[in-house]
C-alpha positions as CSV (number, residue, x, y, z in Angstrom):
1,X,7.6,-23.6,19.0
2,X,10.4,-21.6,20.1
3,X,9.1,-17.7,21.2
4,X,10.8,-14.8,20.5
5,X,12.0,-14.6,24.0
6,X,14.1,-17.7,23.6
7,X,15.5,-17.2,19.8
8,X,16.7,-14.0,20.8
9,X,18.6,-15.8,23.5
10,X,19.9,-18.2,21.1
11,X,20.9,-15.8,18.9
12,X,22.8,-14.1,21.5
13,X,24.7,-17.3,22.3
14,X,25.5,-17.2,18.2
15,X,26.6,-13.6,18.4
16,X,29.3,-14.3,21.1
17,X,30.2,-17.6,19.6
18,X,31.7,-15.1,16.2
19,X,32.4,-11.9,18.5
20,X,29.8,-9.4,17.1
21,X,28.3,-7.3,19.7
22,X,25.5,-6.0,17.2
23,X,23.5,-8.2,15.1
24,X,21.0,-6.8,11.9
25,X,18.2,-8.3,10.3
26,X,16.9,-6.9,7.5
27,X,13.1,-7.5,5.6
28,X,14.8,-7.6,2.5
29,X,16.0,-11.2,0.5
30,X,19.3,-10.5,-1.7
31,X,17.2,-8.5,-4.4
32,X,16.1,-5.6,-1.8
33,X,12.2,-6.5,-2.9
34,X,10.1,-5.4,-0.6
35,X,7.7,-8.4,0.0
36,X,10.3,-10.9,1.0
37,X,9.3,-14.9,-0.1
38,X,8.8,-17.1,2.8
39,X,12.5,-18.5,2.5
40,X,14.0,-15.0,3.3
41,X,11.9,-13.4,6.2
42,X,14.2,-14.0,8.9
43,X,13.4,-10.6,10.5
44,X,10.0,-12.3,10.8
45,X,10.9,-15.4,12.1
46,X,13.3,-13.6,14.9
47,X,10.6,-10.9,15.7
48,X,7.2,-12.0,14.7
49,X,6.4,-8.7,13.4
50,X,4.8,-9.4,10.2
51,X,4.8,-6.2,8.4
52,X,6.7,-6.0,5.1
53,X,9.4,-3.3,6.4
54,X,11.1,-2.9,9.3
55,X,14.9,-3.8,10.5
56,X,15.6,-5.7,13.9
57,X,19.0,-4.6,16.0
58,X,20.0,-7.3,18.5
59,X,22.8,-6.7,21.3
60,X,24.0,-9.0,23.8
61,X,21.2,-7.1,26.6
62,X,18.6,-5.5,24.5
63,X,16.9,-5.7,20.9
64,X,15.2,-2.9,19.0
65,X,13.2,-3.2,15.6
66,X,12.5,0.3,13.6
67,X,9.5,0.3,11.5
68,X,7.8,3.5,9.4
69,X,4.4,5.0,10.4
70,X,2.0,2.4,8.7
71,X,3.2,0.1,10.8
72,X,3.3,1.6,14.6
73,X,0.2,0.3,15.4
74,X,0.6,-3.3,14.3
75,X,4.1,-3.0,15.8
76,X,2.6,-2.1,19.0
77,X,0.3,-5.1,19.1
78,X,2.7,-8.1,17.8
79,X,5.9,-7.1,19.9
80,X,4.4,-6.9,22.4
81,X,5.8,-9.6,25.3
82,X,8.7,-9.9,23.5
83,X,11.5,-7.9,24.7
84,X,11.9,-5.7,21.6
85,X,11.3,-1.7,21.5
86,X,9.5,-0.6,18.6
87,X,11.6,2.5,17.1
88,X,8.9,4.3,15.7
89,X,11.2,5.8,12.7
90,X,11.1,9.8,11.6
91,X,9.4,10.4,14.9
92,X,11.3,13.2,17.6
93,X,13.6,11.2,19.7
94,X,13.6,8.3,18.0
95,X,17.7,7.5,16.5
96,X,18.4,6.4,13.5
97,X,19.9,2.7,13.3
98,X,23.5,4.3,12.9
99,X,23.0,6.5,15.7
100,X,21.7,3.8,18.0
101,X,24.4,1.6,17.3
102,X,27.1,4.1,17.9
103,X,25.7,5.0,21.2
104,X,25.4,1.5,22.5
105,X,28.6,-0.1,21.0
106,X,32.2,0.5,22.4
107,X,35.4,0.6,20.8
108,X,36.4,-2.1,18.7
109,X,33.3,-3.9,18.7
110,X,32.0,-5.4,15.7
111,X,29.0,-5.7,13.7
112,X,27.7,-8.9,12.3
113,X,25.0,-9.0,9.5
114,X,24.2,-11.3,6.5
115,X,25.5,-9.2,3.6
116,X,23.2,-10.2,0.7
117,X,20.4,-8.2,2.7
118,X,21.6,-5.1,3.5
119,X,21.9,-2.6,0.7
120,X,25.4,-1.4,0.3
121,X,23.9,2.0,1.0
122,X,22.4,0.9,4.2
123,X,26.0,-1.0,5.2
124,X,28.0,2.5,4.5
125,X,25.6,5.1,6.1
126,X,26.4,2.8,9.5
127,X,29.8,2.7,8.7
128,X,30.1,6.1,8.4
129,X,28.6,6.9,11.6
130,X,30.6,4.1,13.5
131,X,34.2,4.0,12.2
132,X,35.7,6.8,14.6
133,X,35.0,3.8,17.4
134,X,37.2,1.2,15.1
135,X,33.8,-0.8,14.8
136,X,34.2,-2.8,12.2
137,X,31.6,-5.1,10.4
138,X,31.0,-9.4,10.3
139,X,29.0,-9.3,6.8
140,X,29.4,-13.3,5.8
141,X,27.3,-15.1,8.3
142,X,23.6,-15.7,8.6
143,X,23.1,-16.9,12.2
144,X,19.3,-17.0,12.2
145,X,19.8,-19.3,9.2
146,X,21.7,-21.1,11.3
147,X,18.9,-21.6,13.8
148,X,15.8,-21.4,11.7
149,X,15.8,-25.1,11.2
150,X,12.1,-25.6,9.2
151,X,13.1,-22.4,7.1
152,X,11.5,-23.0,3.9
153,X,13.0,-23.8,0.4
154,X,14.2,-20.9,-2.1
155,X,11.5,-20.3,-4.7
156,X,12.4,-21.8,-8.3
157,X,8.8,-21.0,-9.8
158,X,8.5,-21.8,-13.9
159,X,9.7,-18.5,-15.8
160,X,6.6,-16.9,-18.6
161,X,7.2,-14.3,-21.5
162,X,5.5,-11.7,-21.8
163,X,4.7,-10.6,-25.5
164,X,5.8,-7.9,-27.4
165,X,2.2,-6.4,-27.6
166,X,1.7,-5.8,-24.3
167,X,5.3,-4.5,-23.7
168,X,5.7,-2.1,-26.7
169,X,9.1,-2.9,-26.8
170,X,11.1,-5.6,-27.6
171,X,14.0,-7.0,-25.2
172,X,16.7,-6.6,-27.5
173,X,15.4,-3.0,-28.2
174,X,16.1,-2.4,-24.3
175,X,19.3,-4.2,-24.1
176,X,20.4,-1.2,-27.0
177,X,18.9,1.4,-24.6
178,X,20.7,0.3,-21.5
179,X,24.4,-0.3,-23.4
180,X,23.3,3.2,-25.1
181,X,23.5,4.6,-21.2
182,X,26.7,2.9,-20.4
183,X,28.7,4.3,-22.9
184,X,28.0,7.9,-22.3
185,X,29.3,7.1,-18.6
186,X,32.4,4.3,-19.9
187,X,30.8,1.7,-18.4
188,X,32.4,-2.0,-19.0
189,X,29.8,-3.8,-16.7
190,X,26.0,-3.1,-15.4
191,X,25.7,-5.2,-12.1
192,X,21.9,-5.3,-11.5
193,X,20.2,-7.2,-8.8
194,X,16.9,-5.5,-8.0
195,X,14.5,-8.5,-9.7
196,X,11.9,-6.2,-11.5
197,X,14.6,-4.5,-13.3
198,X,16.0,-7.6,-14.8
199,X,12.5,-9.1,-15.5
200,X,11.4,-5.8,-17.0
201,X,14.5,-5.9,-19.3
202,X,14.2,-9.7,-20.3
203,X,10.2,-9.0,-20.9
204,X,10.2,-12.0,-18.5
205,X,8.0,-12.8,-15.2
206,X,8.1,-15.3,-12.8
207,X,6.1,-16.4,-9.3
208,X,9.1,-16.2,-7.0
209,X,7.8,-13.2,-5.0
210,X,4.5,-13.1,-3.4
211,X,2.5,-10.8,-5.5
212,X,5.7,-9.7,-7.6
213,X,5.4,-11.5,-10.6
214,X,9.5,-11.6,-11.0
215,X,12.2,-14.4,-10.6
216,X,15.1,-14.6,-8.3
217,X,18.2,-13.4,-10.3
218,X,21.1,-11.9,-10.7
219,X,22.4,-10.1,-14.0
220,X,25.8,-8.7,-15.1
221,X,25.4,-6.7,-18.5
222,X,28.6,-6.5,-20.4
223,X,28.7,-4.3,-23.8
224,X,28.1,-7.2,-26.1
225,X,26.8,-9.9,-24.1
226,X,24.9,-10.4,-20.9
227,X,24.8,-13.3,-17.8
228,X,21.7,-13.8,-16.1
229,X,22.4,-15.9,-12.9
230,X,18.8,-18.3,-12.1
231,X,18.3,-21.9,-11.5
232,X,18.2,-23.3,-14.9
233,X,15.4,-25.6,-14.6
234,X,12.6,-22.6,-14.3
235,X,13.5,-21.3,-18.2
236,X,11.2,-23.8,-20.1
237,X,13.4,-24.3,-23.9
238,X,11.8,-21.9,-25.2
239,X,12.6,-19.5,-23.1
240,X,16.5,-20.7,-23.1
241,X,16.2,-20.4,-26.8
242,X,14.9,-16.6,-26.5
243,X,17.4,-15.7,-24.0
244,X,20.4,-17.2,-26.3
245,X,19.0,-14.8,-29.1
246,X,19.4,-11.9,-26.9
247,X,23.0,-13.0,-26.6
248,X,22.4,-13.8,-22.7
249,X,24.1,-16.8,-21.4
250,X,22.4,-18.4,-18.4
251,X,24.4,-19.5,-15.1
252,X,23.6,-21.2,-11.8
253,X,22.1,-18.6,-9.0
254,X,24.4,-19.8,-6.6
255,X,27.9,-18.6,-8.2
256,X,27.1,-15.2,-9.0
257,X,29.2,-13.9,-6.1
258,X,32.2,-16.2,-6.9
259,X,31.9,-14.7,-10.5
260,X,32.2,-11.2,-9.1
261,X,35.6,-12.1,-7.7
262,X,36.7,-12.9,-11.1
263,X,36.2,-9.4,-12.8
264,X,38.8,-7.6,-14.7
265,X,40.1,-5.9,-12.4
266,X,41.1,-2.7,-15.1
267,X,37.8,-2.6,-16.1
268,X,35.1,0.4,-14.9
269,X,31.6,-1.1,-13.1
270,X,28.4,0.5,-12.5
271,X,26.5,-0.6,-9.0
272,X,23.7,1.4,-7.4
273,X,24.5,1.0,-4.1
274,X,20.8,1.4,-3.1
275,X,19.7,-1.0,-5.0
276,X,22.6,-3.7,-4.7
277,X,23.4,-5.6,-1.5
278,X,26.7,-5.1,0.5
279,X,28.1,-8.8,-0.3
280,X,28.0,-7.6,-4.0
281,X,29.7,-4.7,-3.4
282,X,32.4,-6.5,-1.6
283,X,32.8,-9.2,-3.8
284,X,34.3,-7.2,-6.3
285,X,38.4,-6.9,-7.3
286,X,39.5,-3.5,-5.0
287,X,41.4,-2.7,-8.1
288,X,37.8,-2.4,-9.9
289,X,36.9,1.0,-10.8
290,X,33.2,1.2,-8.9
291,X,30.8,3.9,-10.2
292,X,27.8,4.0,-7.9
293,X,25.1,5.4,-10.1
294,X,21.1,4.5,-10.2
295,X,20.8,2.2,-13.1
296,X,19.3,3.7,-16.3
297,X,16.5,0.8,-16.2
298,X,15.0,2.5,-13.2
299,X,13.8,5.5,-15.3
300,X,13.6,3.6,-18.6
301,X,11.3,1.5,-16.6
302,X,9.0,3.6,-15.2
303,X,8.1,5.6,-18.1
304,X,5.7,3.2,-19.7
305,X,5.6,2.9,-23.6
306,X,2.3,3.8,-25.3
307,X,1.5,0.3,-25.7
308,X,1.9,-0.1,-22.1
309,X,-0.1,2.5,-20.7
310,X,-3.2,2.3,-23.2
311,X,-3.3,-1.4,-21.9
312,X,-3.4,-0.4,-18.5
313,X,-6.3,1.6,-19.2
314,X,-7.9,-2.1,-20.2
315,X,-6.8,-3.4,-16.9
316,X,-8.5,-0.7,-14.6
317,X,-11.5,-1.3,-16.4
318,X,-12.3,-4.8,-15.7
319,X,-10.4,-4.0,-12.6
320,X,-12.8,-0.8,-11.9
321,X,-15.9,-3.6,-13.1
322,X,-14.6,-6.0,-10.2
323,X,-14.6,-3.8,-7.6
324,X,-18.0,-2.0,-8.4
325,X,-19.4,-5.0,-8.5
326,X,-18.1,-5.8,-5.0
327,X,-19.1,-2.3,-3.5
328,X,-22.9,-3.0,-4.8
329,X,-22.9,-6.7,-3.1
330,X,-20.9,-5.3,0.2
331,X,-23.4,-2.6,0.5
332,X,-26.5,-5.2,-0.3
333,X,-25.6,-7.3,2.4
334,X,-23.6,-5.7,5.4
335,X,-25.2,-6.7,8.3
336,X,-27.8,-9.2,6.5
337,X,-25.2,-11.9,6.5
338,X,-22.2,-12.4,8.3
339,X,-18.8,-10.6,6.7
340,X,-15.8,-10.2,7.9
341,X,-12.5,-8.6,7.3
342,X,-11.2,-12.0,5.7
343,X,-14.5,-13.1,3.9
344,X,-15.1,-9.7,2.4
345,X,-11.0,-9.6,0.9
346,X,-12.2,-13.2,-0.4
347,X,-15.0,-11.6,-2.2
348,X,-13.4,-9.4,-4.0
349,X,-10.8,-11.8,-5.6
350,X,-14.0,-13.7,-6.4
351,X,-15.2,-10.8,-8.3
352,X,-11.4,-10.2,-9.8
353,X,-11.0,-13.6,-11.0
354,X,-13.9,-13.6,-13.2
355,X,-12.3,-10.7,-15.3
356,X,-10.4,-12.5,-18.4
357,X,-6.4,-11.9,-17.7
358,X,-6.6,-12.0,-14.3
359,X,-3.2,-13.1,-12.8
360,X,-3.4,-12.4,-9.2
361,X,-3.4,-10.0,-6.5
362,X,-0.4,-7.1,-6.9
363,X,-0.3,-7.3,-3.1
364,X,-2.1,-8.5,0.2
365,X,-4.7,-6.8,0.8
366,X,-5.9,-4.7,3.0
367,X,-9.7,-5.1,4.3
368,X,-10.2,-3.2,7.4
369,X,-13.2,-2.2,9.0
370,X,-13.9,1.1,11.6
371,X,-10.9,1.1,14.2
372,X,-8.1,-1.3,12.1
373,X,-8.4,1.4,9.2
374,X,-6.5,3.6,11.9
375,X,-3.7,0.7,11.1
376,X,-2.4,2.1,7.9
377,X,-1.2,-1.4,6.5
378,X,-3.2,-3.9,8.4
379,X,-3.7,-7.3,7.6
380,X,-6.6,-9.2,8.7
381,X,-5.4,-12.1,10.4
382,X,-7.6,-14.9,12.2
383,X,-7.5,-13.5,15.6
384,X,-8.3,-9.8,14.6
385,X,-10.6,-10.4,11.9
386,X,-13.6,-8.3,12.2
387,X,-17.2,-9.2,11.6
388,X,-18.6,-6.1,9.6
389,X,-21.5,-4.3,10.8
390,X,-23.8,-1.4,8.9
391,X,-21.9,1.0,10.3
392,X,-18.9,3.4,10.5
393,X,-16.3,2.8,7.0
394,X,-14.4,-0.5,5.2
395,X,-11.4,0.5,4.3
396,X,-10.3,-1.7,1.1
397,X,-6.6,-1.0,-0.1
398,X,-6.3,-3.8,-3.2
399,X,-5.1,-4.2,-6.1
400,X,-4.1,-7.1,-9.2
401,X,-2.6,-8.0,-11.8
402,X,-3.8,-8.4,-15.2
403,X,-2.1,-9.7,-18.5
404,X,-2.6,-5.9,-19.4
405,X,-1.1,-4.3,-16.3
406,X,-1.1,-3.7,-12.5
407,X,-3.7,-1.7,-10.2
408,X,-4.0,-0.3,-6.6
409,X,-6.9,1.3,-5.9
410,X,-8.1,2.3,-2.3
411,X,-11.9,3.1,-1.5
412,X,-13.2,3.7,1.9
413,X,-16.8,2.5,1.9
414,X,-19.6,3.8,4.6
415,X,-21.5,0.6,6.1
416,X,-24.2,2.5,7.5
417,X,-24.9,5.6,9.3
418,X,-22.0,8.0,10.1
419,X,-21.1,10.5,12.1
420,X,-20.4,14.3,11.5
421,X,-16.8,13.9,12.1
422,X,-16.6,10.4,9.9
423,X,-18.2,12.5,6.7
424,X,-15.9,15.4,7.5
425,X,-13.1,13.2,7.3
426,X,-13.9,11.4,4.2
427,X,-14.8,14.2,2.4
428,X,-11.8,16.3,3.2
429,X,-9.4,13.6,2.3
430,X,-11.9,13.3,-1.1
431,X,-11.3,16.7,-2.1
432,X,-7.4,16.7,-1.1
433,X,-7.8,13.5,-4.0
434,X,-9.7,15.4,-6.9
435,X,-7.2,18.3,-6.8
436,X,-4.5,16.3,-7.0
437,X,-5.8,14.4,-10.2
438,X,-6.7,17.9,-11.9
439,X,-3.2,19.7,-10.5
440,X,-1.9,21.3,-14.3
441,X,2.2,21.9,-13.9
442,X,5.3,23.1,-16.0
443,X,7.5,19.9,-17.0
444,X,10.4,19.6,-14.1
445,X,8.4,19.4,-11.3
446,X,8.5,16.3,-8.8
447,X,6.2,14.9,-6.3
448,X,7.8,16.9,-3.6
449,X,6.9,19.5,-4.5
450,X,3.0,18.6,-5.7
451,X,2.4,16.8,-2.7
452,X,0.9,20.2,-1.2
453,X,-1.4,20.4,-3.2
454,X,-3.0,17.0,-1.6
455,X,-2.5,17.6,1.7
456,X,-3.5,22.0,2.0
457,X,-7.7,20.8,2.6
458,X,-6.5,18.4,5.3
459,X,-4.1,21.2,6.5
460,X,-6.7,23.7,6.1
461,X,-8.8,21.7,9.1
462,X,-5.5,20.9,11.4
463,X,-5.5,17.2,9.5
464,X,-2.4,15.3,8.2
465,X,-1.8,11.7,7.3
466,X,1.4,9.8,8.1
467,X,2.5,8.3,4.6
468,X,3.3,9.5,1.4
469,X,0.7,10.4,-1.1
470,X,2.1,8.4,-4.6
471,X,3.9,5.9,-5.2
472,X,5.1,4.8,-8.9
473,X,3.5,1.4,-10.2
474,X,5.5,-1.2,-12.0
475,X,3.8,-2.6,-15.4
476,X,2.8,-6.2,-14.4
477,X,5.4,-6.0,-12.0
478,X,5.9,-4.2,-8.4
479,X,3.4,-2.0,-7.2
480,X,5.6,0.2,-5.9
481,X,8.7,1.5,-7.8
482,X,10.2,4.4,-8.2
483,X,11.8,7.1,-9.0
484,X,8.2,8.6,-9.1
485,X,6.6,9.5,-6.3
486,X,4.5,12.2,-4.5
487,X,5.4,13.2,-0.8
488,X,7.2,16.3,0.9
489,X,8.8,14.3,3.4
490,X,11.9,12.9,1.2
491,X,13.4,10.6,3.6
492,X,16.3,10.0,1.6
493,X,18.2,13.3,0.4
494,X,20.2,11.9,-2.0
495,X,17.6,10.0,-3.7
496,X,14.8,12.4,-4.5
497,X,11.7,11.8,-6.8
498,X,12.3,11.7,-10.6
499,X,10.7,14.6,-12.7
500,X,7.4,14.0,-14.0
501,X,7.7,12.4,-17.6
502,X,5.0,11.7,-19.8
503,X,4.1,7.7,-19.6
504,X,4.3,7.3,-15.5
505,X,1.7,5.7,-13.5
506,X,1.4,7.0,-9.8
507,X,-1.1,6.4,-6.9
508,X,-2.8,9.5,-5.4
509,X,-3.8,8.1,-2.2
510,X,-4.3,11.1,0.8
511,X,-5.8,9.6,3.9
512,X,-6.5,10.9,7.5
513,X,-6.5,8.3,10.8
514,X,-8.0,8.5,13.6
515,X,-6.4,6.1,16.2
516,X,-9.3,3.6,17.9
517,X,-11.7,5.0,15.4
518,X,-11.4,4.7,11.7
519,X,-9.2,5.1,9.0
520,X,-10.0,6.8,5.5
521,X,-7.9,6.8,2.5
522,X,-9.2,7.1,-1.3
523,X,-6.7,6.3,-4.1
524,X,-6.5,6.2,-8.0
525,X,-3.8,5.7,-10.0
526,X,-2.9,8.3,-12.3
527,X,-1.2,8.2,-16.0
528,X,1.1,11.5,-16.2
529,X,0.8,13.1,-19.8
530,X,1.2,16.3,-21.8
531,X,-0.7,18.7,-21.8
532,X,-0.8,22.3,-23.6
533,X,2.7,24.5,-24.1
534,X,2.7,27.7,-23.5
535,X,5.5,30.7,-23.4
536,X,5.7,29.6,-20.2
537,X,7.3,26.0,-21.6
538,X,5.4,22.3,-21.8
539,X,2.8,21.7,-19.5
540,X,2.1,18.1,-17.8
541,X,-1.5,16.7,-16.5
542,X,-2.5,13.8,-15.0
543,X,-5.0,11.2,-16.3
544,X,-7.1,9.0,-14.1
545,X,-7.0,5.3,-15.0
546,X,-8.9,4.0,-12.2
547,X,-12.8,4.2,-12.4
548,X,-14.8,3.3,-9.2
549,X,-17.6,5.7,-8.0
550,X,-17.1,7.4,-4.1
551,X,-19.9,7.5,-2.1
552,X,-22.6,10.4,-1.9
553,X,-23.9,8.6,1.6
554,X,-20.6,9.7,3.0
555,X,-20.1,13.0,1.9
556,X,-20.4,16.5,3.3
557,X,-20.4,19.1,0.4
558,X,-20.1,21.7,3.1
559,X,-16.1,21.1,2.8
560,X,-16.2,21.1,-0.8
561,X,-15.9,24.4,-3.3
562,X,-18.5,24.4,-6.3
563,X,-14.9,23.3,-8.2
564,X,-14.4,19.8,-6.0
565,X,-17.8,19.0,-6.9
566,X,-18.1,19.6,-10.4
567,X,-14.6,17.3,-10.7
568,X,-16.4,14.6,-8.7
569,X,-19.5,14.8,-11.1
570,X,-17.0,14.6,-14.3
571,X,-15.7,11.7,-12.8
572,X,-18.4,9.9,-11.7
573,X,-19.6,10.2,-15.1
574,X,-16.8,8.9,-16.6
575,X,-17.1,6.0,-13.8
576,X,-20.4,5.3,-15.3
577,X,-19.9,5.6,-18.8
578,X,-17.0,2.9,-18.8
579,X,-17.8,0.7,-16.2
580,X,-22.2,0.1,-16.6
581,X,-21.6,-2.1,-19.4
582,X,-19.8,-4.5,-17.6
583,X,-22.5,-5.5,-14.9
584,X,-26.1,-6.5,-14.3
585,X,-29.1,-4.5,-14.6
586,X,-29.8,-4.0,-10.8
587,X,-26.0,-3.2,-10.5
588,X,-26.1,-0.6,-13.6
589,X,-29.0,1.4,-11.7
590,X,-27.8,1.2,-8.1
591,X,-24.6,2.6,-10.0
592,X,-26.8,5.3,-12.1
593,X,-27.4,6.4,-8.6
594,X,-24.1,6.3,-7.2
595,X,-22.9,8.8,-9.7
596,X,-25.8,11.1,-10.5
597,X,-24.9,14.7,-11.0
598,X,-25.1,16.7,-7.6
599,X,-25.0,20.2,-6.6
600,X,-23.3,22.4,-4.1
């Protein structure tokens, strides 16, 4: 096998053989997903970083690969010995990929990239910064394709339906929605490529994306007719049959860019440019009127229907059952048998695959015990997987997926005796948690601006965390989507968090890392609903739909108010109420313990 070492040298020789000085490689397949399948991680390959962001810069005498603050650790370890310098991104000093690349290119050099993976967003933020040195871009090749000789085969998994009960909303009833949208803006044509909107709007999931139940696709929605572009043979005939009802002719996957050179050229096209890759964007008639606007299925999206949301509330129970179940047997036999890192994440699938509806993890999860929970989104792998020992925390980032929706749920769970620090720690980041679920706010607000209220107890000690605190959750699709999200550090300017509407499910997950130590994080999702109106206008709440006690044994009331313990009791007696009659007698009373009422 070929190290990174000597691909980078071949892919130098590549580079000079089509006279691009830069070279880009994105994570991202042609859909912008954010777990890549196998057939698509060319950044990988090139790199052997494994985590699922980051983008690789090549030049003919040095390589660079910027990744986000999960990942600096892990970055660290698996680049190292291989030529590339980690740009640890947001961080002082550090250039953006623009800026590099102006600084290290000359005049008149060019920049090759494979444009189906870099968002058009991504492609013009470079070009803006480059253009006053007449750099000009290489978008049509793919020269690690070129190389990567055993790459795997594109995914064409089988296509299911989901029904009407568990969507509250039938497709056709979307398909109104979305042409509703385009008319108030003139719209002729909705290009969409992002997969989770076009499975969301087809009430249609697939297997083609590891843990993103979606289907690789391309869709161009027209006023009175749509095209979905797939490989034909993973719609079973029923599934043609439905997608003829909804007026939506299906095409071969592999045309869909020749078909954009064929628009009508007078006619007025909507393309997010952040969620749409470059090679679409260029693929297009010049004399096409672009608009680039979000598309409306990103909010429609995200604010689930009724239906939706009162069936995730089934999921996190047998979901919440699962993972009880698996804190009472980790906590039984830590240090009486042998567990590791890898073993322990097995045992808790065992656990979620009992539950009926059960489809499969929402993403790889995370088990990581004392020092790896520094490594925000570590991944046990053969060499670094840990034998657990009654001591110091686990920290368990999972989540699945169930025919009645999708959950992430982080708990950090003591093994055994901890120090003063390690129960300062937990229970700071604890009560940043609980007052985040109980925050009350007038309608219009964002997570920008409620993220302080997470993070002022960590502040309070001198204590921050290096990630945002919510993400949006997809229903039985990605685990993270937006435009929901909670975090102060908006990254993008021009694409800032939706407002807070009634229906959206978002992760409150606060955390605090100490590097070589441990790592303690402790997250729920949360339904956003309506509370009371007032003169001062309609107020919004948050619900919690996951149920999983915390532990006492690793708590130091000392850092809580009479208030953060009162909200753990509530919820720990909610924890009991709906989760004890889903497990054994021994587990109901180790659980009555878990979550009886304590005082300040």
């Amino acid at each position: 096998m070929k190290t990174v070492v000597e691909k980078l040298e071949n892919l130098r020789n590549k580079m000079k053989d089509n006279d691009v000085q830069a070279y880009i490689i994105c994570t991202e397949d042609y859909h912008g997903s954010e777990y890549a399948g196998d057939y698509f991680k060319e950044r990988e390959y090139m790199s052997g970083f494994t985590g699922s962001a980051g983008t690789l810069v090549i030049l003919y005498d040095e390589a660079a690969l910027w990744t986000d603050g999960r990942y600096f650790l892990q970055a660290e370890d698996e680049l190292s010995g291989s030529t590339i310098k980690l740009m640890k991104m947001f961080q002082t000093g550090v250039p953006a990929i623009e800026e590099y690349l102006y600084d290290k290119l000359s005049d008149g050099d060019r920049i090759g990239f494979d444009g189906r993976t870099l968002t058009t967003a991504f492609a013009e933020k470079i070009y803006n910064k480059v253009s006053s040195k007449n750099i000009t871009f290489k978008y049509d090749i793919d020269l690690v394709g070129e190389l990567w000789k055993d790459r795997p085969m594109l995914s064409k998994e089988k296509v299911w339906k989901l029904d009407e009960k568990y969507t509250g909303l039938h497709s056709s009833q979307k398909f109104i929605n979305v042409r509703a949208k385009m008319s108030e803006n003139g719209i002729d044509a909705l290009i969409v490529s992002a997969l989770d909107q076009i499975a969301w709007l087809l009430n249609l999931r697939g297997n083609d994306v590891l843990c993103n139940p979606v289907f690789l696709s391309y869709m161009m929605i027209f006023r009175d007719r749509a095209v979905l572009y797939a490989a034909n043979e993973i719609f079973d005939d029923g599934i043609l049959s439905y997608l003829k009802e909804l007026n939506v002719e299906v095409r071969d996957y592999d045309i869909f860019y020749d078909e954009l050179k064929k628009i009508d050229k007078n006619s007025k096209i909507q393309l997010d440019y952040a969620n749409s890759n470059y090679c679409t964007k260029m693929c297009i008639p010049a004399d096409a009127f672009v608009l680039n606007k979000k598309s409306p299925i990103i909010l429609m999206k995200a604010v689930k229907t009724k239906c939706e949301y009162e069936n995730e509330k089934a999921a996190h129970i047998k979901d919440g059952a699962a993972v009880t179940k698996f804190m009472y047997w980790l906590q039984k036999n830590v240090g009486k048998e042998k567990i590791t890192e890898i073993s322990a994440a097995e045992k808790l699938e065992q656990f979620r695959c009992e539950q009926d509806g059960y489809l499969g993890a929402s993403f790889t999860p995370i088990m990581a015990f004392a020092e790896h929970g520094a490594i925000v989104h570590y991944s046990a792998t053969e060499k670094s997987n840990a034998v657990l020992e009654p001591r110091s925390f686990l920290l368990s980032d999972t989540g699945g997926h169930y025919i009645e929706g999708t959950t992430d749920i982080t708990r950090t769970f003591p093994l055994g005796k901890l120090t003063e620090e390690e129960k300062k720690a937990y229970t700071v980041v604890l009560t940043a948690h609980l007052r985040l679920a109980a925050a009350r706010f007038p309608y219009g607000m964002t997570g920008t601006q409620l993220d302080a209220i997470a993070r002022e107890p960590l502040w309070q000690h001198g204590m921050d965390f290096n990630h945002g605190t919510g993400h949006g959750v997809g229903y039985i699709l990605n685990v993270h989507e937006g435009p929901n999200g909670i975090s102060w550090q908006m990254r993008n300017k021009k694409l800032p968090y939706a407002v807070f509407e009634e229906g959206m499910i978002t992760s409150n997950e606060p955390g605090f890392y100490q590097e070589g130590r441990f790592g303690i994080r402790h997250e729920n999702l949360i339904l956003c609903l309506k509370d009371k109106k007032t003169p001062y206008g309609q107020f919004m709440r948050f619900e919690n739909l996951t149920f999983v006690p915390f532990d006492w044994d690793a708590i130091d009331v000392r850092y809580m108010t009479e208030s953060d313990v009162c909200r753990l009791n509530r919820y720990h007696k909610a924890v009991y109420e709906k989760i004890s009659p889903f497990l054994s007698e021994d587990e109901k009373i180790w659980l009555e313990e878990k979550t009886r009422e304590r005082l300040k």
